[in-house]
C-alpha positions as CSV (number, residue, x, y, z in Angstrom):
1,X,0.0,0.0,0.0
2,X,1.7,3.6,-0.9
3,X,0.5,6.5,1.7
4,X,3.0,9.4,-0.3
5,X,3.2,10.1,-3.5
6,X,6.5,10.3,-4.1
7,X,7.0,13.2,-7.2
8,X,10.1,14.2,-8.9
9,X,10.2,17.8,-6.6
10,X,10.4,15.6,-3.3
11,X,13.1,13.9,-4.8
12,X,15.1,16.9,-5.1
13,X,14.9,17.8,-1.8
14,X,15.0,15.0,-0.5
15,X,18.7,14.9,-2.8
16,X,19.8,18.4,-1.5
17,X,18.8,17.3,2.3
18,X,21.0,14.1,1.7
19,X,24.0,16.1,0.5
20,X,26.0,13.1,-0.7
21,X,24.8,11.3,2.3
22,X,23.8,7.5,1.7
23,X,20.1,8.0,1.9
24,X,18.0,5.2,4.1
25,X,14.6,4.8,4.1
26,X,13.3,3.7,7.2
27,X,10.1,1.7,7.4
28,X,9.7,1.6,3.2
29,X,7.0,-0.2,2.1
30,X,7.6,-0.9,-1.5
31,X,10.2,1.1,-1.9
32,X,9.2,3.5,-4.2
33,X,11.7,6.2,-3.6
34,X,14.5,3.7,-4.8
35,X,12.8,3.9,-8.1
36,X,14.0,7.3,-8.5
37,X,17.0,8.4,-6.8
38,X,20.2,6.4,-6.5
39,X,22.3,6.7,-3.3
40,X,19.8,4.7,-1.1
41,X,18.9,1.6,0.7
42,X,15.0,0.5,1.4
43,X,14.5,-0.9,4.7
44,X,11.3,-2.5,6.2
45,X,10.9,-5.2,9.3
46,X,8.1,-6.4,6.8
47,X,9.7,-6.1,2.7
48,X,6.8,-6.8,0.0
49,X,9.3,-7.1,-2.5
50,X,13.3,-8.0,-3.1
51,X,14.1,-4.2,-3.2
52,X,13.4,-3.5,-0.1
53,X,15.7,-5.2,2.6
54,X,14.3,-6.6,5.6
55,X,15.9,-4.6,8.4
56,X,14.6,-3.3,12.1
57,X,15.6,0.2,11.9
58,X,15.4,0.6,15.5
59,X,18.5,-1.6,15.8
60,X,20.1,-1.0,12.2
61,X,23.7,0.4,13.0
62,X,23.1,3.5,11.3
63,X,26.9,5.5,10.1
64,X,27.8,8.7,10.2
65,X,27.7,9.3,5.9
66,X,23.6,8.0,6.3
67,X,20.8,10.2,6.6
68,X,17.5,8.2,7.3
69,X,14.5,9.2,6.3
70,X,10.6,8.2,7.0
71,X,7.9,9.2,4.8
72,X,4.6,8.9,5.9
73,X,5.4,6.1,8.4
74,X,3.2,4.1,10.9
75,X,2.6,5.6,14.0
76,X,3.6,3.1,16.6
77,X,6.7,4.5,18.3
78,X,8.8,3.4,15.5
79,X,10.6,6.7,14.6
80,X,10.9,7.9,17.6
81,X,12.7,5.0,18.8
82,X,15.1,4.6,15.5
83,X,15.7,8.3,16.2
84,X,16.8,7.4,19.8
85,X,19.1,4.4,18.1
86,X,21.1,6.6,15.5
87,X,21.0,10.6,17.1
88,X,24.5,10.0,18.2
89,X,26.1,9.2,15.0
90,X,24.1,11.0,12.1
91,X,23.7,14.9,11.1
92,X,20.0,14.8,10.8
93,X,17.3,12.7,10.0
94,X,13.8,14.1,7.0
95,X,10.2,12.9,8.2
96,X,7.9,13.8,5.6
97,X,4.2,13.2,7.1
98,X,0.7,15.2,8.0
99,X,1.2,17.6,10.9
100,X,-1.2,16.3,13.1
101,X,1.2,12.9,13.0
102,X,4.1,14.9,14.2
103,X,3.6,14.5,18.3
104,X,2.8,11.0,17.8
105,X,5.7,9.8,15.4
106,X,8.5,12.2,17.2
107,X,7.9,11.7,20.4
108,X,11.0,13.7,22.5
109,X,12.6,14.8,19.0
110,X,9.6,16.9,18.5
111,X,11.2,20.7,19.6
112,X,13.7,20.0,16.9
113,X,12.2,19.1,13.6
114,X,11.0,21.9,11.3
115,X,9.8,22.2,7.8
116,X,12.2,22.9,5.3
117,X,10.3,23.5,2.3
118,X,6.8,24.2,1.0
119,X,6.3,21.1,-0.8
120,X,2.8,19.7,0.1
121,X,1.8,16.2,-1.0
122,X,-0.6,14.6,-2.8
123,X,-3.2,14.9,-0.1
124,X,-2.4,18.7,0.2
125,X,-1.4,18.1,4.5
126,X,2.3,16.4,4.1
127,X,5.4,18.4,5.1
128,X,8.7,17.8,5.0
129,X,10.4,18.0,8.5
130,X,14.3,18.1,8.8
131,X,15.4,16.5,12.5
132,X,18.6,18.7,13.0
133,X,21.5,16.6,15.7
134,X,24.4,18.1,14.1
135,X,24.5,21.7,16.5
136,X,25.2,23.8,13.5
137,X,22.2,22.4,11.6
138,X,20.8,23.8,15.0
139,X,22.2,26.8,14.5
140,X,20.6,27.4,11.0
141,X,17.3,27.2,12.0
142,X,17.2,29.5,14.6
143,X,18.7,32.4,12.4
């Protein structure tokens, strides 16, 4: 089942975001954003297809050169808690979902995510959300 509509202007961001950064897409259903961009690995505890590898992001030993990502994701604790397992070693994370989702998916990362760009989505409520750790990424968005 796809929840985002994933269109050639998200990709770009979501591109510019990753800045060379190996992009992982956390929780990925089919996979559809490996259809279009290169530079990325699709994740899922529960793969539909052979694209998408079957990992437990919550657990995955995320590296410094990754930048996950989570696009309209489930809301059972599950990004909050991969947040909690990589915040130490990456720069900063994209959650692309409805605002009313954010409290729910964020948990204690809330305070820190903020929408970087006025993309909406196909049902006209999705943002995108950057998840700063990195304190000059910090920085940036309080000037």
């Amino acid at each position: 089942m796809i929840f985002c509509k994933i269109d050639k202007q998200l990709v770009k961001i979501i591109e510019k975001e990753a800045n060379g950064r190996l992009i992982v897409d956390c929780g990925a259903g089919e996979g559809q954003l490996q259809d279009l961009t290169h530079n990325i690995i699709s994740l899922d505890i529960r793969p539909v297809n052979k694209k998408v590898l079957q990992r437990d992001c919550t657990i995955f030993p995320f590296k410094e050169n990754m930048m996950p990502i989570f696009i309209r994701p489930c809301h059972s604790g599950f990004v909050e808690d991969t947040l909690m397992n990589c915040y130490r070693t990456i720069k900063s994370a994209l959650y692309i979902s409805n605002p009313k989702n954010l409290q729910t998916d964020l948990g204690i990362f809330l305070k820190l995510a903020f929408i970087i760009s006025e993309w909406v989505g196909e049902d006209a409520e999705e943002r995108i959300y950057r998840i700063p750790f990195d304190p000059l990424l910090r920085e940036n968005k309080e000037n």
